[in-house]
Backbone as a chain_set.jsonl record, in Angstrom:
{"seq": "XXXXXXXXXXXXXXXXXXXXXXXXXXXXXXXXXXXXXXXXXXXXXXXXXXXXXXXXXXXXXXXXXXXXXXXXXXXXXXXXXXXXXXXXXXXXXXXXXXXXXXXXXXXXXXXXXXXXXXXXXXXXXXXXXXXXXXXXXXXXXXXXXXXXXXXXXXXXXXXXXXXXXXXXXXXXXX", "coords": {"N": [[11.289, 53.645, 70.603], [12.181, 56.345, 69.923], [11.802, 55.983, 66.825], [9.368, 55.877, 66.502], [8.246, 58.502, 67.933], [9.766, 60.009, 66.412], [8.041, 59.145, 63.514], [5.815, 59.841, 64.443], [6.324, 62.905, 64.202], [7.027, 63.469, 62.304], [4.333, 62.318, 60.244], [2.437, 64.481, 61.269], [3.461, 67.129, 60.549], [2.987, 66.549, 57.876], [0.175, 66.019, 58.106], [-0.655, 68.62, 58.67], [0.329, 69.922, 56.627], [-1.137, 69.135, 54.841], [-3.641, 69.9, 55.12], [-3.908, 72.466, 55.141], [-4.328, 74.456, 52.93], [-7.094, 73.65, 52.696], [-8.156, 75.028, 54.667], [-10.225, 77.246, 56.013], [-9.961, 79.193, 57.693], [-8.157, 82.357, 58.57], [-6.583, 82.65, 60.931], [-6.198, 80.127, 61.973], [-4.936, 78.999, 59.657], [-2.964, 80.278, 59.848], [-1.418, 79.231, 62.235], [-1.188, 76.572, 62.055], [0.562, 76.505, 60.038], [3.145, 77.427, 61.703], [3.196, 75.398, 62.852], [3.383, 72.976, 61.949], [5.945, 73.552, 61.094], [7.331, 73.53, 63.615], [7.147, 71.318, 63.992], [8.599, 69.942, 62.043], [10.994, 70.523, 62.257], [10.889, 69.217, 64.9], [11.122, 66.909, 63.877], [13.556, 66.669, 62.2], [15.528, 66.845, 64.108], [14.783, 64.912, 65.592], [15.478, 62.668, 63.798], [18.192, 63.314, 62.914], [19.534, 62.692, 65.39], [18.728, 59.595, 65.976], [20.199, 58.446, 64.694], [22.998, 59.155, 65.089], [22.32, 57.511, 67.252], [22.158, 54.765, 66.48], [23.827, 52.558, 64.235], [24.067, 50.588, 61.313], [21.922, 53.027, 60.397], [18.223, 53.03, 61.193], [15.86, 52.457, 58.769], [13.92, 55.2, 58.364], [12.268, 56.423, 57.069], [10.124, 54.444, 57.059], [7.154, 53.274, 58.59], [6.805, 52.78, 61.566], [5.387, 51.178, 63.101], [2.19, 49.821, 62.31], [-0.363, 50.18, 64.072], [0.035, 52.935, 65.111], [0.311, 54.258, 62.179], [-2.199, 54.095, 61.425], [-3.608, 55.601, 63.461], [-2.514, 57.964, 62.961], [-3.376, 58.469, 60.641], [-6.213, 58.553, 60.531], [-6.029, 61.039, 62.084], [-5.873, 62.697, 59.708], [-8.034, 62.556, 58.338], [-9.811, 64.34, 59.335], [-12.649, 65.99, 58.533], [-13.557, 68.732, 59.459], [-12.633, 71.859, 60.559], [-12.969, 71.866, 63.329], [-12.804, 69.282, 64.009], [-10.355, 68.652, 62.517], [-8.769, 70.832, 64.302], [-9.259, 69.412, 66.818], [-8.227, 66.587, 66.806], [-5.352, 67.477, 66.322], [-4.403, 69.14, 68.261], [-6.176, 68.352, 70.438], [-5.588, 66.093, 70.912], [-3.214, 64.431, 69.569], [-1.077, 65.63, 69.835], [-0.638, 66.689, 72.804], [-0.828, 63.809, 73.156], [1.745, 62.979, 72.31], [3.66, 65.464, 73.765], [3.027, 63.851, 76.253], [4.256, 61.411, 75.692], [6.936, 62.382, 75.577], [8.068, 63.932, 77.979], [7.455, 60.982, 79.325], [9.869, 59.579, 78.342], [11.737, 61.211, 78.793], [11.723, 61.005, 81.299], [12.022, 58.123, 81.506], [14.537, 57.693, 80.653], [18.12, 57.489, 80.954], [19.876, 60.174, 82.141], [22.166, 60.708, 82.136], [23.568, 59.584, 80.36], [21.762, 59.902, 77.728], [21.439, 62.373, 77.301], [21.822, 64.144, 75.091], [19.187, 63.34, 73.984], [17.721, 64.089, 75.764], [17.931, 66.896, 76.152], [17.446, 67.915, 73.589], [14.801, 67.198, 73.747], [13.387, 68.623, 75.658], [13.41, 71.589, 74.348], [11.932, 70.503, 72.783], [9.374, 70.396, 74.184], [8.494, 72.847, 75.022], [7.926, 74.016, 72.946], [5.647, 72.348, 71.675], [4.206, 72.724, 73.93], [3.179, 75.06, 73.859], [1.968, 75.006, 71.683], [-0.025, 73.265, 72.344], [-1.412, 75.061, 74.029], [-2.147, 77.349, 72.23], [-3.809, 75.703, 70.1], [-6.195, 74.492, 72.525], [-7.02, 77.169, 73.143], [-8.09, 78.236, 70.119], [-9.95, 76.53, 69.785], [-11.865, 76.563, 71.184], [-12.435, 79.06, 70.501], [-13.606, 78.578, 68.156], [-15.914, 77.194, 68.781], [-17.499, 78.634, 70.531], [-18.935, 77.153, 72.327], [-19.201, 76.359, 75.623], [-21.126, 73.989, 76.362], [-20.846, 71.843, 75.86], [-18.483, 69.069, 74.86], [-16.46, 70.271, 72.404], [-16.4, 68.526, 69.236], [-16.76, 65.73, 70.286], [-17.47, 62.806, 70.1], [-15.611, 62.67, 67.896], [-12.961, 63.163, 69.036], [-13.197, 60.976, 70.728], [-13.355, 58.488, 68.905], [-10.374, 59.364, 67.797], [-9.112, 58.825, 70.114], [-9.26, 55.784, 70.487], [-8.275, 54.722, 68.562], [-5.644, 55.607, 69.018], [-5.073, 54.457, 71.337], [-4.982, 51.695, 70.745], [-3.052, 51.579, 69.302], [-1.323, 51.85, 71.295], [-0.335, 54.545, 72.7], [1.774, 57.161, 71.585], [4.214, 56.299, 71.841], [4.019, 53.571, 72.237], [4.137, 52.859, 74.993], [2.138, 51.581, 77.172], [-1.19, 53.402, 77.96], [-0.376, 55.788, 80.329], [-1.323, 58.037, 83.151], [0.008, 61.194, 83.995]], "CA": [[10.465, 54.772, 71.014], [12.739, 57.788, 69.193], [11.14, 55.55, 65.838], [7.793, 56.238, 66.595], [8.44, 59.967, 68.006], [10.23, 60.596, 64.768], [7.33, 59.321, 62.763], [4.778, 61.218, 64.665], [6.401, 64.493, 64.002], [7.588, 63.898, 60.69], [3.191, 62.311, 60.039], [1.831, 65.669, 61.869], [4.223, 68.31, 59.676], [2.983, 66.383, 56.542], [-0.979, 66.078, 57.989], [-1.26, 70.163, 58.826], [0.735, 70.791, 55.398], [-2.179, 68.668, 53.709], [-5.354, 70.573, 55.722], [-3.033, 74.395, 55.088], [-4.772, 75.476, 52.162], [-8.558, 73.881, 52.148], [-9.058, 75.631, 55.88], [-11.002, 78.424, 55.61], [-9.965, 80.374, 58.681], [-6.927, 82.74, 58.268], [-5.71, 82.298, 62.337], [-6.108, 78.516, 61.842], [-4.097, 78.663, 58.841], [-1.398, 80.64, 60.354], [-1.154, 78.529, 63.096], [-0.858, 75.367, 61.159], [2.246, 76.899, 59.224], [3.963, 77.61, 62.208], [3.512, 74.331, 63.921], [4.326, 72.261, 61.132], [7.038, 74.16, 61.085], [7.901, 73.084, 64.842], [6.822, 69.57, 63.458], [9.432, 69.858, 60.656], [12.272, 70.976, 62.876], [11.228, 68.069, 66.307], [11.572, 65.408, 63.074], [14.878, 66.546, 62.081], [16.564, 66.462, 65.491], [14.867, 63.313, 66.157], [16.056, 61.725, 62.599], [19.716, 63.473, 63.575], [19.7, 61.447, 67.15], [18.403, 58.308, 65.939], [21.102, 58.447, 63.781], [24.231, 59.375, 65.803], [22.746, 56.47, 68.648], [22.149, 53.883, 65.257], [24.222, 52.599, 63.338], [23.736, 51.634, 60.219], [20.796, 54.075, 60.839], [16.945, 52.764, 60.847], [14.907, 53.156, 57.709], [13.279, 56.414, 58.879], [10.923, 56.657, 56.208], [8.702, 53.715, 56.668], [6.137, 53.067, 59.374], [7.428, 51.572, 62.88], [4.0, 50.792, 63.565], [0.778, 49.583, 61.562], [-1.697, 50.743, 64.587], [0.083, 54.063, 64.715], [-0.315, 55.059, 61.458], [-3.787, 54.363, 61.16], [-3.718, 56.882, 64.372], [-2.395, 59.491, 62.08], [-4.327, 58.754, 58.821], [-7.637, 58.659, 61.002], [-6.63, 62.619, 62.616], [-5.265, 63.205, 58.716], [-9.58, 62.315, 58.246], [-10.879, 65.41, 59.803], [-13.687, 66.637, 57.711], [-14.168, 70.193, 59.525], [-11.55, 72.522, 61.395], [-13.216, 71.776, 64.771], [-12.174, 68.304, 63.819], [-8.845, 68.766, 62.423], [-8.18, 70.985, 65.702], [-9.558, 68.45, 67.854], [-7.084, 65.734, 65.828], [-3.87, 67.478, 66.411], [-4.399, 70.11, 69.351], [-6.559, 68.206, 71.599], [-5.533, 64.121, 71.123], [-2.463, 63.725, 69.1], [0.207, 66.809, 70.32], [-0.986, 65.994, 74.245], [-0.174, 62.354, 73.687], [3.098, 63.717, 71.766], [4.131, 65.856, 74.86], [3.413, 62.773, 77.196], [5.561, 60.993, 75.55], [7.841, 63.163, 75.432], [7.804, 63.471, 79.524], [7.656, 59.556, 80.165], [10.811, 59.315, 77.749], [12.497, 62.353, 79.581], [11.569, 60.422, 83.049], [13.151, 57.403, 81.717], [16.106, 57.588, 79.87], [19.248, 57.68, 81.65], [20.082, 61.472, 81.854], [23.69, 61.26, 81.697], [23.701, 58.788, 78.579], [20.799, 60.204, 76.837], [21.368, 63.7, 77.802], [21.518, 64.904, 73.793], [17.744, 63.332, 73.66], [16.676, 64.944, 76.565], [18.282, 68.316, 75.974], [16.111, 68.605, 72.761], [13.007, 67.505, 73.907], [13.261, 69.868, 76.718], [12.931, 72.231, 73.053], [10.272, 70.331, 71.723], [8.079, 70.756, 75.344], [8.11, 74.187, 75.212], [6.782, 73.934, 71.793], [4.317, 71.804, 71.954], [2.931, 73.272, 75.136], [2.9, 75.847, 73.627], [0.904, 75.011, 70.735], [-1.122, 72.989, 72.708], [-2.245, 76.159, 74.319], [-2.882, 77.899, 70.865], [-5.087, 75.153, 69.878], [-7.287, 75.199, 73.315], [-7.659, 78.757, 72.707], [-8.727, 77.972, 68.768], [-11.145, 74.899, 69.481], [-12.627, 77.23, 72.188], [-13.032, 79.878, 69.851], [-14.011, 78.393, 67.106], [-17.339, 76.44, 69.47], [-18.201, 79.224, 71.444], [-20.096, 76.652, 73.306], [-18.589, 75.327, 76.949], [-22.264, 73.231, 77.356], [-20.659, 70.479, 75.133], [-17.468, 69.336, 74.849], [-16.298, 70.206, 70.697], [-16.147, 67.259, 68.542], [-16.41, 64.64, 71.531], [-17.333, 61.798, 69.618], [-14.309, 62.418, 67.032], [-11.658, 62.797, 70.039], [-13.219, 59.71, 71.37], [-12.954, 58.126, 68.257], [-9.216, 59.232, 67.628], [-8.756, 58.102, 71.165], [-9.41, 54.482, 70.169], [-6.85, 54.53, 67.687], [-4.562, 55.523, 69.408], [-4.626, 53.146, 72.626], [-4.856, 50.355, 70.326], [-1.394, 51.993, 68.861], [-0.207, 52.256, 72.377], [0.202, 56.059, 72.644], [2.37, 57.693, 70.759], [5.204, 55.847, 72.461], [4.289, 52.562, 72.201], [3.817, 52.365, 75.983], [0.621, 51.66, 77.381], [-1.429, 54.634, 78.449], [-0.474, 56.169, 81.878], [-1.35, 59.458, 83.749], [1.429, 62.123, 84.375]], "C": [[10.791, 56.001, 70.165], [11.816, 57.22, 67.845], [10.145, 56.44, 65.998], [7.509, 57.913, 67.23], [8.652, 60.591, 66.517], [8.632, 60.233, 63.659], [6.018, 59.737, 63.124], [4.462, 62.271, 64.203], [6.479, 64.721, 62.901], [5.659, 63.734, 59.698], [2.453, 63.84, 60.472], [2.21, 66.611, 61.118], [2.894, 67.778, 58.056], [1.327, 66.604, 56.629], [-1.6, 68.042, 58.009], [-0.632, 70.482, 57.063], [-0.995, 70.429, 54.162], [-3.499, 69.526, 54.054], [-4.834, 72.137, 55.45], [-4.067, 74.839, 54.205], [-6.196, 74.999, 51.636], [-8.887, 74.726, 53.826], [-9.772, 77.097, 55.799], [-10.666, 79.513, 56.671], [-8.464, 80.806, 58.886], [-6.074, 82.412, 59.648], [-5.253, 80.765, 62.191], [-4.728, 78.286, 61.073], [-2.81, 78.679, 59.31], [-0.961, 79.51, 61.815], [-0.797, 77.39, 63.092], [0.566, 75.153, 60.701], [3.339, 76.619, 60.463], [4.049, 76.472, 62.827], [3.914, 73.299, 63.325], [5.34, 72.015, 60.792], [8.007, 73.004, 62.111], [7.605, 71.417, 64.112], [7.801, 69.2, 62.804], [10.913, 69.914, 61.504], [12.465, 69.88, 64.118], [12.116, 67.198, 65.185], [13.086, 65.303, 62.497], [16.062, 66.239, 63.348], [16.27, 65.439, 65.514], [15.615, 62.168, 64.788], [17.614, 62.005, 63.008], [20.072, 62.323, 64.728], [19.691, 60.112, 67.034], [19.798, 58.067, 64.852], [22.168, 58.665, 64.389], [23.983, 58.077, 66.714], [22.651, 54.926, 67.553], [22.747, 53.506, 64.321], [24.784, 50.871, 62.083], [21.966, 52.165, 61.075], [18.997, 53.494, 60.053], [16.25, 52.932, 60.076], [14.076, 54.234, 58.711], [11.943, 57.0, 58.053], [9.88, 55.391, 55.784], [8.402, 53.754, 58.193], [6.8, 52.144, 60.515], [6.404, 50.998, 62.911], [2.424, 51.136, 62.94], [-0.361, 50.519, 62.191], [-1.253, 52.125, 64.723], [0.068, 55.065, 63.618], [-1.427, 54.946, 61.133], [-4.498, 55.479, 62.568], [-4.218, 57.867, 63.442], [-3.121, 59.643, 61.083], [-5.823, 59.022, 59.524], [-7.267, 60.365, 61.139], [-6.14, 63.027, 60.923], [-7.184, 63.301, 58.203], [-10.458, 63.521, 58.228], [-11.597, 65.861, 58.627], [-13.854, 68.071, 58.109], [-12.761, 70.621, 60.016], [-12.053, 72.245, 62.44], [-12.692, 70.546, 64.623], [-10.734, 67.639, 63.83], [-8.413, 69.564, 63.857], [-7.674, 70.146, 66.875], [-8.39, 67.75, 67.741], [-6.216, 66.062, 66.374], [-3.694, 67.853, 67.817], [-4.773, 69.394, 70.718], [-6.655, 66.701, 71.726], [-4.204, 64.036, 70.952], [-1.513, 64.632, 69.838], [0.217, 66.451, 72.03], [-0.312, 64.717, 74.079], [1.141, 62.517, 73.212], [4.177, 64.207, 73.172], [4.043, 64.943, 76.045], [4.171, 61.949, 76.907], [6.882, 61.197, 75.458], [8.687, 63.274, 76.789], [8.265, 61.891, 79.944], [8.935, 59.445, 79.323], [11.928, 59.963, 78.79], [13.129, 61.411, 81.212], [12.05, 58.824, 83.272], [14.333, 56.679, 81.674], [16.745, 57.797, 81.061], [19.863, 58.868, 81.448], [21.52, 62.164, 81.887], [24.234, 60.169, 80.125], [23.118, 59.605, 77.501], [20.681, 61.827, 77.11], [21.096, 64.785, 76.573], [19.844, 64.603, 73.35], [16.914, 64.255, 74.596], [16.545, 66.383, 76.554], [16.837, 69.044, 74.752], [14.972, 68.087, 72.956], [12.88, 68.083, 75.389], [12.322, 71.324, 75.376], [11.84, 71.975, 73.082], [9.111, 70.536, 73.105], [7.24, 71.506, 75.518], [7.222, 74.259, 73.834], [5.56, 73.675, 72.062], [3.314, 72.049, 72.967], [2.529, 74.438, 74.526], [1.794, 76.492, 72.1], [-0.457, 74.761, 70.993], [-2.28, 74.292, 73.381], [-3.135, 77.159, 73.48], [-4.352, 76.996, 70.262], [-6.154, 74.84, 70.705], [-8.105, 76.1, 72.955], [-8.416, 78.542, 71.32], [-9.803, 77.17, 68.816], [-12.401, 76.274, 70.583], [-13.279, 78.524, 71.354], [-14.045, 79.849, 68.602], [-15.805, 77.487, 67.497], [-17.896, 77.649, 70.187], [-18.967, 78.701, 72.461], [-19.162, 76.075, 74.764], [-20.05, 74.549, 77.439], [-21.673, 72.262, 77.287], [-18.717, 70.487, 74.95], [-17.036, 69.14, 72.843], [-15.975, 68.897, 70.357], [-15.769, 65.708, 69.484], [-16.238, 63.405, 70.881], [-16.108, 61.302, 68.589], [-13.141, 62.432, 67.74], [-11.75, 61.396, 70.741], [-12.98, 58.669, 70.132], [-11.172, 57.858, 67.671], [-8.772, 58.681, 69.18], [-8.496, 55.935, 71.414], [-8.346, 54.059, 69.63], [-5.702, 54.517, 68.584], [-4.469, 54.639, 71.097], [-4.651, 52.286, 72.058], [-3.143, 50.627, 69.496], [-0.543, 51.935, 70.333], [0.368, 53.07, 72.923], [1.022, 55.828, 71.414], [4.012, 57.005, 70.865], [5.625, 54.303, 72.093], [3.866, 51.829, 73.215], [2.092, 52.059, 76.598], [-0.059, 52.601, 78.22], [-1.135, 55.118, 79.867], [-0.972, 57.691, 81.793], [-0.252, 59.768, 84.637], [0.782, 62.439, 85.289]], "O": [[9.869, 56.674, 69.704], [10.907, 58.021, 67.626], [10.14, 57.62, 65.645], [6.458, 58.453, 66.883], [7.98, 61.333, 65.8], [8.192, 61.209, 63.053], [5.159, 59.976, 62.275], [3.381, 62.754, 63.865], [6.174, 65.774, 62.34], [5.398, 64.529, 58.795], [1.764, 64.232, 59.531], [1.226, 67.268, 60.779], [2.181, 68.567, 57.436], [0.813, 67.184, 55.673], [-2.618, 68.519, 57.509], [-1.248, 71.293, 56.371], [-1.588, 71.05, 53.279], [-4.321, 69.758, 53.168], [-5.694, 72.994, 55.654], [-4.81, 75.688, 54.696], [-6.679, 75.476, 50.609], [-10.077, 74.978, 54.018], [-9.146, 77.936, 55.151], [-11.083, 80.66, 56.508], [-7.61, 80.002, 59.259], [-4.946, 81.938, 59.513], [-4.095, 80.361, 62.296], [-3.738, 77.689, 61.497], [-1.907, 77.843, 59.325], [0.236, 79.282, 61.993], [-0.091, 76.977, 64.012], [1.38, 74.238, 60.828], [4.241, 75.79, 60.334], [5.077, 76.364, 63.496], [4.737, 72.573, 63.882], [5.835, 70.978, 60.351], [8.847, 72.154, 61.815], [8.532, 70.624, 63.949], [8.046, 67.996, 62.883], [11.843, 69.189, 61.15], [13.59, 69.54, 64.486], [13.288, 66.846, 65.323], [13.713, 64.254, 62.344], [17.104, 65.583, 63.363], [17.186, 64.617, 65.474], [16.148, 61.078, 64.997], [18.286, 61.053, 63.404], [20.801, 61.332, 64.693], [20.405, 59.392, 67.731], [19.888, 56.928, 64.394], [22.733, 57.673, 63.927], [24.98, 57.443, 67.06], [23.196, 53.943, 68.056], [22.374, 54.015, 63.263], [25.848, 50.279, 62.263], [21.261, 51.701, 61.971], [18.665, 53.538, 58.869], [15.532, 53.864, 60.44], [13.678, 53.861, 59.814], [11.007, 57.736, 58.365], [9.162, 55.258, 54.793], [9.236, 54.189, 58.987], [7.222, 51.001, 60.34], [6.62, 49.82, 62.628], [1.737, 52.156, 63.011], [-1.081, 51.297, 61.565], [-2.197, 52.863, 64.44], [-0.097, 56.275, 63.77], [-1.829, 55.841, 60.39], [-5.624, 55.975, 62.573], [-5.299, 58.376, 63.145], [-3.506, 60.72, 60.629], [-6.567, 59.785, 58.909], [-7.983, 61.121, 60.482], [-5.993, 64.247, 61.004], [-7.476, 64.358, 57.645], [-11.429, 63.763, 57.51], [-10.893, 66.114, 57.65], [-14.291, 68.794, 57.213], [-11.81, 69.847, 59.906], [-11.049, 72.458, 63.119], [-11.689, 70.557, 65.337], [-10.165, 66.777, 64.499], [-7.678, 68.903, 64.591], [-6.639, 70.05, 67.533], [-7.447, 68.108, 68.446], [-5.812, 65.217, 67.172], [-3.014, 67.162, 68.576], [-4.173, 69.552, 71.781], [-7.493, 66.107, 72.404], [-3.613, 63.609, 71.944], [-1.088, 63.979, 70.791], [1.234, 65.893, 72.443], [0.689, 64.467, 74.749], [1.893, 61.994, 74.034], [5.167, 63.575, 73.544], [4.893, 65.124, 76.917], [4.934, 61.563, 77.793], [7.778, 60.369, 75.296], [9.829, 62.816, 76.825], [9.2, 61.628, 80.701], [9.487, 58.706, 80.138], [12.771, 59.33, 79.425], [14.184, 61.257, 81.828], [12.344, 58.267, 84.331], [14.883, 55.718, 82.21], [16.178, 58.201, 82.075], [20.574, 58.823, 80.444], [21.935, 63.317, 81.77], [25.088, 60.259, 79.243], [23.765, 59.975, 76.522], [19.558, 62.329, 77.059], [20.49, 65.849, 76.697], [19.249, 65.359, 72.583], [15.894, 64.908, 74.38], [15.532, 67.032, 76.814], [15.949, 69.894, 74.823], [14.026, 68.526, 72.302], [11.967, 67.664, 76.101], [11.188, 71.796, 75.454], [10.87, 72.701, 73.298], [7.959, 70.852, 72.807], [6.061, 71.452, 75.869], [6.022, 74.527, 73.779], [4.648, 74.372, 72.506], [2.114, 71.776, 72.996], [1.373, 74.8, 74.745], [1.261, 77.531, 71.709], [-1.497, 75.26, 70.563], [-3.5, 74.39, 73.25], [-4.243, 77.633, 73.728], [-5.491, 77.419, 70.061], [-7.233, 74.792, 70.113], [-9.285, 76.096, 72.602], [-9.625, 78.724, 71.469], [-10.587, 77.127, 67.867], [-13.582, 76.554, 70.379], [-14.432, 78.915, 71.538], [-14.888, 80.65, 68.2], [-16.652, 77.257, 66.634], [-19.088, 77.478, 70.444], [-19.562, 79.362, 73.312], [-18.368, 75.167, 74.515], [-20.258, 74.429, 78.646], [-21.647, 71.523, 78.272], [-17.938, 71.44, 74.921], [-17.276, 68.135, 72.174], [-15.322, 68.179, 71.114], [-14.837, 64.914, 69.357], [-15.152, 62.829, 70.936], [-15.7, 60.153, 68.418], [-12.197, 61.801, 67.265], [-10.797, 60.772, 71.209], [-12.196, 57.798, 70.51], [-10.701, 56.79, 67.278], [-7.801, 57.928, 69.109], [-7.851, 55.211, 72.172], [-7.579, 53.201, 70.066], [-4.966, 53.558, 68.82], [-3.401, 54.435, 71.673], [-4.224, 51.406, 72.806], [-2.321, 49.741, 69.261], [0.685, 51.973, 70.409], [1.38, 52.854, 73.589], [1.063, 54.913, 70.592], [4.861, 57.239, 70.006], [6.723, 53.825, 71.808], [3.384, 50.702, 73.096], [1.072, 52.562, 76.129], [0.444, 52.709, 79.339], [-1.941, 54.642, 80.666], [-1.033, 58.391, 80.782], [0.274, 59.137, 85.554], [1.235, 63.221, 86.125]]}, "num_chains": 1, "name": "protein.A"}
């Protein structure tokens, strides 16, 4: 599971660094930077961890999972910024932070207490991005008739239950 966390965060840092400088909208941009950022900083703790509980320590730089990176290369796809939003903000970071949660809820919290400590960290993040990108998808549609880019969240939605979440596990509700 830490595998496939780790190559989430470490795929997500590398997909906003690749969309940074064709987006056209300066908030977007900045918002990108900084979460990549947070993207750049989950993947090192989680490469640290997997590494102190591993040893010798897991190739970290290839692919745990075939159907999860065709997840990531599909939201790496986006053609617009309502797209790319959609992609990270309103499919992939959500299933990120649920996994994050069902991990939390069932590790053993006096064993695993250095995993849970930092993704306590990464929660606050990510909720907290997730909230930035709400606000951005919302701004950037002005419309509440329709829901933005439905067919492309339902699309990345595909992907990723045939990946298994982000986890591996099979989809539940928190």
């Amino acid at each position: 599971r830490l595998l496939r966390l780790h190559w989430t965060e470490r795929r997500l840092m590398d997909l906003m660094l690749a969309h940074l400088a064709s987006t056209p909208v300066w908030e977007v941009k900045c918002g990108l930077a900084l979460h990549q950022w947070y993207a750049a900083e989950h993947a090192g703790w989680l490469r640290e961890r997997i590494s102190e509980m591993r040893h010798p320590t897991p190739p970290l730089d290839q692919r745990p999972d075939a159907d999860l990176d065709a997840f990531l290369e599909e939201v790496l796809r986006a053609t617009t910024t309502e797209e790319l939003l959609v992609g990270i903000y309103g499919v992939t970071l959500p299933a990120l932070r649920d996994a994050y949660y069902q991990h939390i809820h069932d590790t053993n919290p006096l064993v695993d207490h250095p995993t849970i400590r930092f993704m306590r960290f990464a929660l606050a993040e990510l909720t907290e991005a997730i909230e930035w990108g709400d606000k951005a998808i919302a701004a950037l549609t002005k419309s509440e008739a329709a829901p933005p880019a439905a067919s492309w969240r339902e699309h990345l939605e595909l992907y990723l239950d045939a990946a298994q979440g982000i986890a591996g596990d099979p989809a539940i509700d928190l």
